[in-house]
MIBA-332081 format. One record per residue: x, y, z of N, C-alpha, C, O in turn. Coordinates in nm, 2 decimals, decimal comma. Atoms other than C-alpha are relative to their C-alpha. Layout:
ROKOL   n_c1   n_c2   n_c3  ca_c1  ca_c2  ca_c3   c_c1   c_c2   c_c3   o_c1   o_c2   o_c3
ROKOL      X      Y      Z      X      Y      Z      X      Y      Z      X      Y      Z
...
end
This chain:
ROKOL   n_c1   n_c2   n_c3  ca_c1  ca_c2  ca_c3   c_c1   c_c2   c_c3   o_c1   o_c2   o_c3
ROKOL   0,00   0,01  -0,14  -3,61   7,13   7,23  -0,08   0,12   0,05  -0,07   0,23   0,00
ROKOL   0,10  -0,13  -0,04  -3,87   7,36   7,44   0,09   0,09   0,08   0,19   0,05   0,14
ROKOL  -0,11  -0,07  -0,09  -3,72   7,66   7,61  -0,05  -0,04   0,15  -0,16  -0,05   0,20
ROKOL   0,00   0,03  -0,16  -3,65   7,56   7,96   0,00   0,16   0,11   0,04   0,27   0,06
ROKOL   0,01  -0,12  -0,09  -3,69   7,82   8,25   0,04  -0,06   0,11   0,00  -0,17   0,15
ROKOL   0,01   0,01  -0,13  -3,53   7,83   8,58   0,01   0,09   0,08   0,05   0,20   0,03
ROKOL   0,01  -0,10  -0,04  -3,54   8,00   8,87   0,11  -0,02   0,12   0,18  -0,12   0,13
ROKOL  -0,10   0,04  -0,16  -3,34   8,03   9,23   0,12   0,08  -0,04   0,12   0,14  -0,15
ROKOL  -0,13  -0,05  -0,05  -3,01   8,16   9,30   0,10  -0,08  -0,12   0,20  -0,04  -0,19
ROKOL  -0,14   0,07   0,11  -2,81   7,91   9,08  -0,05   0,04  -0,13   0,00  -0,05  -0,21
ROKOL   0,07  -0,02   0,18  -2,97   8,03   8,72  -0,07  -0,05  -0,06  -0,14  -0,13  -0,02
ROKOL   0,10   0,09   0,11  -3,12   7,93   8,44  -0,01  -0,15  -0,01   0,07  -0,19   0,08
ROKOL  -0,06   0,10   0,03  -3,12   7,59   8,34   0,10  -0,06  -0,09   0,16  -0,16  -0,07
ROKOL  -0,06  -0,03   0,10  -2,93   7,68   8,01   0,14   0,01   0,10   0,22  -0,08   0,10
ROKOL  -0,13  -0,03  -0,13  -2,65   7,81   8,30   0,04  -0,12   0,05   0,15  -0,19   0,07
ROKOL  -0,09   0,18  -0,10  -2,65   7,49   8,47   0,06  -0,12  -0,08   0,14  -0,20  -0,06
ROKOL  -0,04   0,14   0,10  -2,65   7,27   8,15   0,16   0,05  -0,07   0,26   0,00  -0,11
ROKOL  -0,15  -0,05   0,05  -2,37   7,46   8,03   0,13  -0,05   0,12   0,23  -0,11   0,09
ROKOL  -0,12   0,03  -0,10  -2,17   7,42   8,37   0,03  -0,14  -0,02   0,14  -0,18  -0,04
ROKOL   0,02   0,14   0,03  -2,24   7,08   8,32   0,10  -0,05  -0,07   0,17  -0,15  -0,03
ROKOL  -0,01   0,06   0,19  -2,11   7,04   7,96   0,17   0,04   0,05   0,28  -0,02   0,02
ROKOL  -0,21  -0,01   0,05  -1,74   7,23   8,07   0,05  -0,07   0,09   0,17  -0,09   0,07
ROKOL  -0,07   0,08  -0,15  -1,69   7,02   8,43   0,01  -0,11  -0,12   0,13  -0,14  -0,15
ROKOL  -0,01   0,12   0,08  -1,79   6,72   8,17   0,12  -0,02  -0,11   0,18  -0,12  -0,11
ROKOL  -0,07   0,00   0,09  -1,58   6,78   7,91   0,14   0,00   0,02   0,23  -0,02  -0,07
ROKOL  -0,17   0,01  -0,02  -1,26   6,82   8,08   0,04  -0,09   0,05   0,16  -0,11   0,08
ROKOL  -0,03   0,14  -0,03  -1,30   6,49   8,19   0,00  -0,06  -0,15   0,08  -0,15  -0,15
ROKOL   0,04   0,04   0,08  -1,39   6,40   7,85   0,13  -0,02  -0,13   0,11   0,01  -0,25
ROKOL  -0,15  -0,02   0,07  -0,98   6,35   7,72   0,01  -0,04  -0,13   0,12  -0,03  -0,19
ROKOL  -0,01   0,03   0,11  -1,10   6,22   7,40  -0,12   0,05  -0,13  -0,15   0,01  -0,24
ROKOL   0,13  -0,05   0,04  -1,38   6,41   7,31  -0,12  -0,02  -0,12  -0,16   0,03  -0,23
ROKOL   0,11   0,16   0,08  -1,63   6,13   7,21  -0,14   0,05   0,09  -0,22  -0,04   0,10
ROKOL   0,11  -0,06  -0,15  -1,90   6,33   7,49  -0,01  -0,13   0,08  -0,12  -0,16   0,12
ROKOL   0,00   0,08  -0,11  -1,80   6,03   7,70   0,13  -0,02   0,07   0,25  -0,01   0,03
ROKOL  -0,08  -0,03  -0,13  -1,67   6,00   8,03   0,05  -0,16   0,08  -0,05  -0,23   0,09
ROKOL  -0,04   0,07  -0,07  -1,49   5,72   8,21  -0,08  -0,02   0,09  -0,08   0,08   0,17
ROKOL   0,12   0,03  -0,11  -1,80   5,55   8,46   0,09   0,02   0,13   0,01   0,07   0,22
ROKOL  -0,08  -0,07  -0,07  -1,50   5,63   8,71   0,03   0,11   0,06   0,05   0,13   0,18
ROKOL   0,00  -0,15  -0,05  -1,47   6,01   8,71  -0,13   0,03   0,05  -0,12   0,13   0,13
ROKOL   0,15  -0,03  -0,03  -1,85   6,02   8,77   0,03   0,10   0,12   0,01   0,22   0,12
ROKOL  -0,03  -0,08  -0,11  -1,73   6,12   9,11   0,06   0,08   0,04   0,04   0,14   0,15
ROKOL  -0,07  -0,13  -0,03  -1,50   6,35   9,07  -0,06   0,16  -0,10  -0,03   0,28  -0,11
ROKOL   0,09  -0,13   0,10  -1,72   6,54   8,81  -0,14   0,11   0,10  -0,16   0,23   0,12
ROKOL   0,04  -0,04  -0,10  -1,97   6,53   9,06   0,04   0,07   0,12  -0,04   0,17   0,12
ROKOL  -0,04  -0,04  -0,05  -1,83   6,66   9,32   0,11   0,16  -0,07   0,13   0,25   0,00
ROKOL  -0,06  -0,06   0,05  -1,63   6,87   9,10  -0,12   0,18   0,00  -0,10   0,29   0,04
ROKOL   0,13  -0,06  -0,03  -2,01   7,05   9,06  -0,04   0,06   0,12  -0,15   0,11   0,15
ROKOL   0,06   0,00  -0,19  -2,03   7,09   9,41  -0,07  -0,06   0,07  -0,10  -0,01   0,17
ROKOL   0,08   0,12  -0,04  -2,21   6,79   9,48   0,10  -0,07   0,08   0,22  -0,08   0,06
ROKOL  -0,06   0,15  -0,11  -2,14   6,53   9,79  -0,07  -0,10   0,00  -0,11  -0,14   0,11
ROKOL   0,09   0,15  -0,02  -2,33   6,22   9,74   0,16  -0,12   0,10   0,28  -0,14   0,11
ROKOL  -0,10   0,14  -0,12  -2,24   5,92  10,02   0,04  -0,13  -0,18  -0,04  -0,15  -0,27
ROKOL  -0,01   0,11   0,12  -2,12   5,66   9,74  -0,10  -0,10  -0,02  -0,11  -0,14  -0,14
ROKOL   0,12   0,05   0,02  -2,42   5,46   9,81  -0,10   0,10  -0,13  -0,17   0,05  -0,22
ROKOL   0,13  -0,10   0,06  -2,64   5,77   9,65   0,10   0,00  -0,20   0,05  -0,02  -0,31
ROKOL  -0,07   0,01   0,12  -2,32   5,79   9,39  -0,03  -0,13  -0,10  -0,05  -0,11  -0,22
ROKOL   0,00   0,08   0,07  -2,35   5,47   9,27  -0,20  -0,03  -0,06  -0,24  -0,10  -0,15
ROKOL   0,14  -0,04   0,06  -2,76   5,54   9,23  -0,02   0,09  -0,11  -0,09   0,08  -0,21
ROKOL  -0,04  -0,14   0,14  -2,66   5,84   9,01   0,01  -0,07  -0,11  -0,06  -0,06  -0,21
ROKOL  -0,06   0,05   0,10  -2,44   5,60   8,82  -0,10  -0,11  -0,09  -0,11  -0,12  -0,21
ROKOL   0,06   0,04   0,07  -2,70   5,36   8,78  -0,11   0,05  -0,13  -0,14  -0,02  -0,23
ROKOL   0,06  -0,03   0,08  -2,93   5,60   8,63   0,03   0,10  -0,11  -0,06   0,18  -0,14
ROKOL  -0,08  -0,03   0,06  -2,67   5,72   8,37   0,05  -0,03  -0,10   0,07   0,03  -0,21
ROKOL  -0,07   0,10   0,09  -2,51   5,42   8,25  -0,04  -0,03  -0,13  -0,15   0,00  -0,18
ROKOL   0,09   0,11   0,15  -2,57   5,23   7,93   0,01  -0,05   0,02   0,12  -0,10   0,04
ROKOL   0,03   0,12   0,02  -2,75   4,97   7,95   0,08  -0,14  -0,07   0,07  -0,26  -0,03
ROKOL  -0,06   0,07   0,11  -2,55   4,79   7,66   0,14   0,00   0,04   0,21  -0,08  -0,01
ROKOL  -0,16  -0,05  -0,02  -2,21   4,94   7,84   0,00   0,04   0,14   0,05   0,15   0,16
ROKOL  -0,01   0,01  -0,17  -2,23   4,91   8,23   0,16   0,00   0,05   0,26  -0,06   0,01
ROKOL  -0,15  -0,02  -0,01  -1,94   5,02   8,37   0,11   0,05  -0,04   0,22   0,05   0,02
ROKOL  -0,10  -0,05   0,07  -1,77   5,16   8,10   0,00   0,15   0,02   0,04   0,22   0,12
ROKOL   0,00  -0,11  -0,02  -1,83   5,48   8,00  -0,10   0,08   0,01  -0,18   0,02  -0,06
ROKOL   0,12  -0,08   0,02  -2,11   5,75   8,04   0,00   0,15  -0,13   0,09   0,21  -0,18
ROKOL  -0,05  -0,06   0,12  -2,20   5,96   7,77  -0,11   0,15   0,04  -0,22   0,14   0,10
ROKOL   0,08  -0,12  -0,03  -2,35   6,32   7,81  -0,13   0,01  -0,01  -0,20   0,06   0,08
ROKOL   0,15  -0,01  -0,02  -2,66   6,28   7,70  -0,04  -0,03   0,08  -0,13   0,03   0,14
ROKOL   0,13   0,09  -0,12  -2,78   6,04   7,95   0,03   0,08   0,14  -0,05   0,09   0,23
ROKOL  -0,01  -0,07  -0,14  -2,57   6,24   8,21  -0,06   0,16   0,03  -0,12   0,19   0,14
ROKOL   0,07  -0,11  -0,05  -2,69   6,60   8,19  -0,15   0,04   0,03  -0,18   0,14   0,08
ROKOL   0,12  -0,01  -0,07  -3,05   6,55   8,25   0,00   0,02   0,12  -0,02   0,12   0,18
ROKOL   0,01   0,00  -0,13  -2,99   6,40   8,54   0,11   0,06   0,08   0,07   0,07   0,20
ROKOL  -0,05  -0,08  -0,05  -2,74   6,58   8,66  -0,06   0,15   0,04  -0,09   0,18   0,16
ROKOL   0,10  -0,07   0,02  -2,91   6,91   8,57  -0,13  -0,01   0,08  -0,18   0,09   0,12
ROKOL   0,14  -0,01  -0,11  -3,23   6,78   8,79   0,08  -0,01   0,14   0,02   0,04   0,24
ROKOL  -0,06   0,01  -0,12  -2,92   6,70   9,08  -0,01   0,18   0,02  -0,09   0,23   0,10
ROKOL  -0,03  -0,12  -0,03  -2,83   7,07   9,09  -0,12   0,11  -0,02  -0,11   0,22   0,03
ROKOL   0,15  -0,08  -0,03  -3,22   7,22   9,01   0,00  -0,02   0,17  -0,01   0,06   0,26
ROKOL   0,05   0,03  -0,16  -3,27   7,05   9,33   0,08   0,01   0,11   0,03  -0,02   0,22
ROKOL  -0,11  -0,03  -0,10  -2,97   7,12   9,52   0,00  -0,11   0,07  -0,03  -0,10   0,19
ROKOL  -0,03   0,10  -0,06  -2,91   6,77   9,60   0,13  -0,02   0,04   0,21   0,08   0,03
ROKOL  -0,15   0,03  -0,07  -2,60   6,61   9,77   0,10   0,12   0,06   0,22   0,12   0,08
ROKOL  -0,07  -0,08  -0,11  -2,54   6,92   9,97   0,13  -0,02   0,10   0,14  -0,12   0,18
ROKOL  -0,12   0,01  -0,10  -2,24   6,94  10,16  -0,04  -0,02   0,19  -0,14   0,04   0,22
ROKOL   0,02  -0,03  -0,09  -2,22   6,86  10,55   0,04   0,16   0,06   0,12   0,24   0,03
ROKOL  -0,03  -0,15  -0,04  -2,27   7,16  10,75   0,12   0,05   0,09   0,16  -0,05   0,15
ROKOL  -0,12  -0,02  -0,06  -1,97   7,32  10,92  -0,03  -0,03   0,13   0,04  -0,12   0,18
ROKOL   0,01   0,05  -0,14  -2,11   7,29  11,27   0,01  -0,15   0,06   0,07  -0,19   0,16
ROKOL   0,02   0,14  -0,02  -2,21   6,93  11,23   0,18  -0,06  -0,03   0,24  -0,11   0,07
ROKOL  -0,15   0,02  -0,03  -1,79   6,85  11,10   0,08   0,06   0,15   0,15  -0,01   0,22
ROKOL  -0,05  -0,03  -0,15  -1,69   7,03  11,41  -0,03  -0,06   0,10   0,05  -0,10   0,19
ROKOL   0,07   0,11  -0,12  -1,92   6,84  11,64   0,09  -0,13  -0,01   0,15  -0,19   0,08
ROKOL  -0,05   0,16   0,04  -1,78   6,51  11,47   0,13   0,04   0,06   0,15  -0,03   0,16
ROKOL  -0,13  -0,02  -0,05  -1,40   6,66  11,56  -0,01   0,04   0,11   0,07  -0,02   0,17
ROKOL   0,03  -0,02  -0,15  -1,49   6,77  11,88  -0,01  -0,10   0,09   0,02  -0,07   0,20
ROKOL   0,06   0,11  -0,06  -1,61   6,43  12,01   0,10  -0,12  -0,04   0,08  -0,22   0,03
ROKOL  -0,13   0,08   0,05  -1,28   6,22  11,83   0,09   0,07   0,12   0,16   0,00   0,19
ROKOL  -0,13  -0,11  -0,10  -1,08   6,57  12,07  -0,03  -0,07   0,16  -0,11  -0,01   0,24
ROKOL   0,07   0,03  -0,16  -1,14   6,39  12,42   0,07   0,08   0,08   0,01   0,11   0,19
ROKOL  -0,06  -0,09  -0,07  -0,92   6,61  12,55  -0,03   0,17  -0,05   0,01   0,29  -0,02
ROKOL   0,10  -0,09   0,08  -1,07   6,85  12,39   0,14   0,18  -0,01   0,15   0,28   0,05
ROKOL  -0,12  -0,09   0,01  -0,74   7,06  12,28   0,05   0,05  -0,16   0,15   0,07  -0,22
ROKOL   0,03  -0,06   0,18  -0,83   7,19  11,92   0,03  -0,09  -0,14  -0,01  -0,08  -0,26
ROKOL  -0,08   0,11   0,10  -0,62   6,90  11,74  -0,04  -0,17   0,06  -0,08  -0,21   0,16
ROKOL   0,00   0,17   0,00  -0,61   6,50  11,68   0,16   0,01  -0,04   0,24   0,08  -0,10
ROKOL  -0,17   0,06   0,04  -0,29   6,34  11,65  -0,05  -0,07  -0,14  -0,16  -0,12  -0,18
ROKOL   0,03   0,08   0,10  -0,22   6,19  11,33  -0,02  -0,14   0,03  -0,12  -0,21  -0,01
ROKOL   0,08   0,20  -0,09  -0,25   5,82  11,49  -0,13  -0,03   0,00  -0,20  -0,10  -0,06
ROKOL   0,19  -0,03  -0,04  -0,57   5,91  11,64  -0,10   0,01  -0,12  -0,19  -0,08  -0,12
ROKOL   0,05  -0,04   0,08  -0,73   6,05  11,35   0,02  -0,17  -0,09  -0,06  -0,27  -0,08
ROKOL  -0,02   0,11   0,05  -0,58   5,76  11,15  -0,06  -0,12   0,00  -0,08  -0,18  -0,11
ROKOL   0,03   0,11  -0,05  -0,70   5,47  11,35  -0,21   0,02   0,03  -0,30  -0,06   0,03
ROKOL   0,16   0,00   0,01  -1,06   5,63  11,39  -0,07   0,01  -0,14  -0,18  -0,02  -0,17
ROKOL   0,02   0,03   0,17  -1,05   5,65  10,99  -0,02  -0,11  -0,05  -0,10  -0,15  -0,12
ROKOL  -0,02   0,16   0,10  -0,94   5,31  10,89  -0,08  -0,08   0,10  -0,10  -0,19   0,06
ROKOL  -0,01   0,13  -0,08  -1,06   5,11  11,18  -0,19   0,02   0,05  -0,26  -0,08   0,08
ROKOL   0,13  -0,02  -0,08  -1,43   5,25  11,30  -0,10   0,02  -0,13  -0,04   0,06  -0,23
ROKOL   0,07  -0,02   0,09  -1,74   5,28  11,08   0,04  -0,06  -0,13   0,12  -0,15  -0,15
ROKOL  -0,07   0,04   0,16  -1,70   5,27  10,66   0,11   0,04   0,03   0,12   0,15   0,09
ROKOL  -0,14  -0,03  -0,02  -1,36   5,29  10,70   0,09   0,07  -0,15   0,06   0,05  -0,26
ROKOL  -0,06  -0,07   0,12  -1,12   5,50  10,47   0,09  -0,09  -0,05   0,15  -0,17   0,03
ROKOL   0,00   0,05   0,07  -0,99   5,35  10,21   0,18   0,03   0,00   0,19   0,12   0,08
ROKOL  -0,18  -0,07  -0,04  -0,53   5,42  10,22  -0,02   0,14  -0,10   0,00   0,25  -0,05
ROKOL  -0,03  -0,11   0,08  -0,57   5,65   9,89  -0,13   0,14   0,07  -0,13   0,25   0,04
ROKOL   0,09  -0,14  -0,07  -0,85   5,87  10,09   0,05   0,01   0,12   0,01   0,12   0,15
ROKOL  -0,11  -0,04  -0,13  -0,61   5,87  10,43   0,09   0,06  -0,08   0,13   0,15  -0,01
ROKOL  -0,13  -0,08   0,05  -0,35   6,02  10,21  -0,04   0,09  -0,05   0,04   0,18  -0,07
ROKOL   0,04  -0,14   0,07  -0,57   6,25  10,04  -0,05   0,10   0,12  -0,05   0,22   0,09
ROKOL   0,07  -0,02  -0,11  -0,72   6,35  10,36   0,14   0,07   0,07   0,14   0,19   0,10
ROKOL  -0,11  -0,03  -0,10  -0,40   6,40  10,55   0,06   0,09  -0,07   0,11   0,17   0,00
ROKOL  -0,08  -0,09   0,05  -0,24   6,59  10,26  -0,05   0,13  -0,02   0,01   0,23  -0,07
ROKOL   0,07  -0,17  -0,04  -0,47   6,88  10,33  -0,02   0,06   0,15  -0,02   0,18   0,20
ROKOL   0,04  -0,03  -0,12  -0,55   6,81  10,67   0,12   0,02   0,14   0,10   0,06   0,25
ROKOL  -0,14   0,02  -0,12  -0,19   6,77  10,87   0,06   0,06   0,03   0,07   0,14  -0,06
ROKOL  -0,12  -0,13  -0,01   0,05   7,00  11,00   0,10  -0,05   0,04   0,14  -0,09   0,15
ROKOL  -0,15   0,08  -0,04   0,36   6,90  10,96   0,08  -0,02   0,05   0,15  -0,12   0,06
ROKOL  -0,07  -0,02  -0,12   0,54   7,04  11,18  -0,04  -0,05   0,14   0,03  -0,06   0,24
ROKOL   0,04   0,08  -0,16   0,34   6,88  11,47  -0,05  -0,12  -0,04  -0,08  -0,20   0,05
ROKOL   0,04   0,14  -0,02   0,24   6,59  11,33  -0,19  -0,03   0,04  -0,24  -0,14   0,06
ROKOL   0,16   0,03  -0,05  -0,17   6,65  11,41  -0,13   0,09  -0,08  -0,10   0,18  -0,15
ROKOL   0,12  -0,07   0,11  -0,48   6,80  11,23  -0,04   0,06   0,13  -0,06  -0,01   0,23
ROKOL   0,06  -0,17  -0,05  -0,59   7,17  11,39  -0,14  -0,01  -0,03  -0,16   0,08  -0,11
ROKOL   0,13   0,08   0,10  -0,96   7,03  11,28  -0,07   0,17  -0,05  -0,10   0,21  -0,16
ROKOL   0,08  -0,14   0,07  -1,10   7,39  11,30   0,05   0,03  -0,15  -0,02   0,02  -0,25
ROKOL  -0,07  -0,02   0,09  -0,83   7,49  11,06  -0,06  -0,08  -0,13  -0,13  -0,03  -0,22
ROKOL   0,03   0,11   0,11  -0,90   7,19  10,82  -0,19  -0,01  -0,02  -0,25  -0,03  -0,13
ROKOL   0,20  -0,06   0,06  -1,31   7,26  10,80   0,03   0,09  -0,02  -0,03   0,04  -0,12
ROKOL  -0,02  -0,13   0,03  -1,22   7,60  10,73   0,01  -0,04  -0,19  -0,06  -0,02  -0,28
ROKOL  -0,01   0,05   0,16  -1,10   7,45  10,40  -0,08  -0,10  -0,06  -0,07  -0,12  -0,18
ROKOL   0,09   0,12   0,05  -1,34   7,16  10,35  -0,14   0,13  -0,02  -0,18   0,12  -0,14
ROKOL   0,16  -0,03  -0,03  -1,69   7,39  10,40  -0,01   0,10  -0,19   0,09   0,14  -0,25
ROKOL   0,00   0,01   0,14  -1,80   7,48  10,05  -0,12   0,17   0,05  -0,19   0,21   0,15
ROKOL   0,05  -0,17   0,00  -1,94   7,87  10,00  -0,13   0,00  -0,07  -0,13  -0,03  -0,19
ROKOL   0,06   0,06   0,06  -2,24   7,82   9,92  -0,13   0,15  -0,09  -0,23   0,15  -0,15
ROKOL   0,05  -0,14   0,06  -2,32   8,22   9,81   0,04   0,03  -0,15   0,01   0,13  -0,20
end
């Protein structure tokens, strides 16, 4: 294999294929270098990657085996392309201003929080709608339980990803 070179703030490529290899592998419970076509997303993401699931399932296609669609992915085919996702600093995270905007504009009363209702019914019911196990994952970071409502500043404070 030729020596690879990279450059930028995130490292070598050798750095990135490595990161690669140990996010991969701890999904990897039977250590066959293949991964459940399932975790794709949480591996990703695990990376620091956000793809919309549309873009996810583009990843997945160009990953899969052909011969084994939907099963499992197997390292080789995934760290290229992965490896060219994080050269290129794809699936960037949204920016903190723009989530605030979005909670600010749900706030009509414009009083720092959503009720959990509120929040709830603009999740499941408007746009792609959330799915129950992503309202529950959602709420179990985002809620305060003592009042019953998401602080939204508070909850982007913990969603926004460091990107130093």
């Amino acid at each position: 294999m030729a020596e690879k070179e990279g450059s930028g703030e995130d490292g070598t490529v050798a750095e990135i294929e490595e990161k690669i290899i140990e996010v991969f592998e701890a999904f990897d419970n039977e250590g066959s270098k293949s991964v459940d076509a399932r975790d794709i997303g949480l591996i990703v993401r695990t990376l620091g990657c956000f793809p919309t699931e549309a873009e996810l399932n583009e990843l997945l296609a160009k990953v899969e085996d052909e011969e084994e669609p939907g099963g499992y992915i197997h390292l080789e085919k995934f760290l290229p392309v992965m490896t060219k996702v994080l050269l290129n600093r794809s699936y960037r995270p949204v920016p903190e201003d723009v989530l605030l905007h979005a909670f600010e504009v749900l706030d009509e009363n414009k009083c720092g929080y959503i009720t959990k209702e509120d929040l709830v019914k603009y999740l499941t019911e408007e746009g792609e709608p959330f799915t129950e196990e992503e309202m529950e994952n959602m709420l179990s970071v985002a809620l305060d339980p003592e009042t019953n409502t998401v602080r939204y500043r508070n909850y982007i404070s913990k969603l926004v990803v460091d990107e130093t």
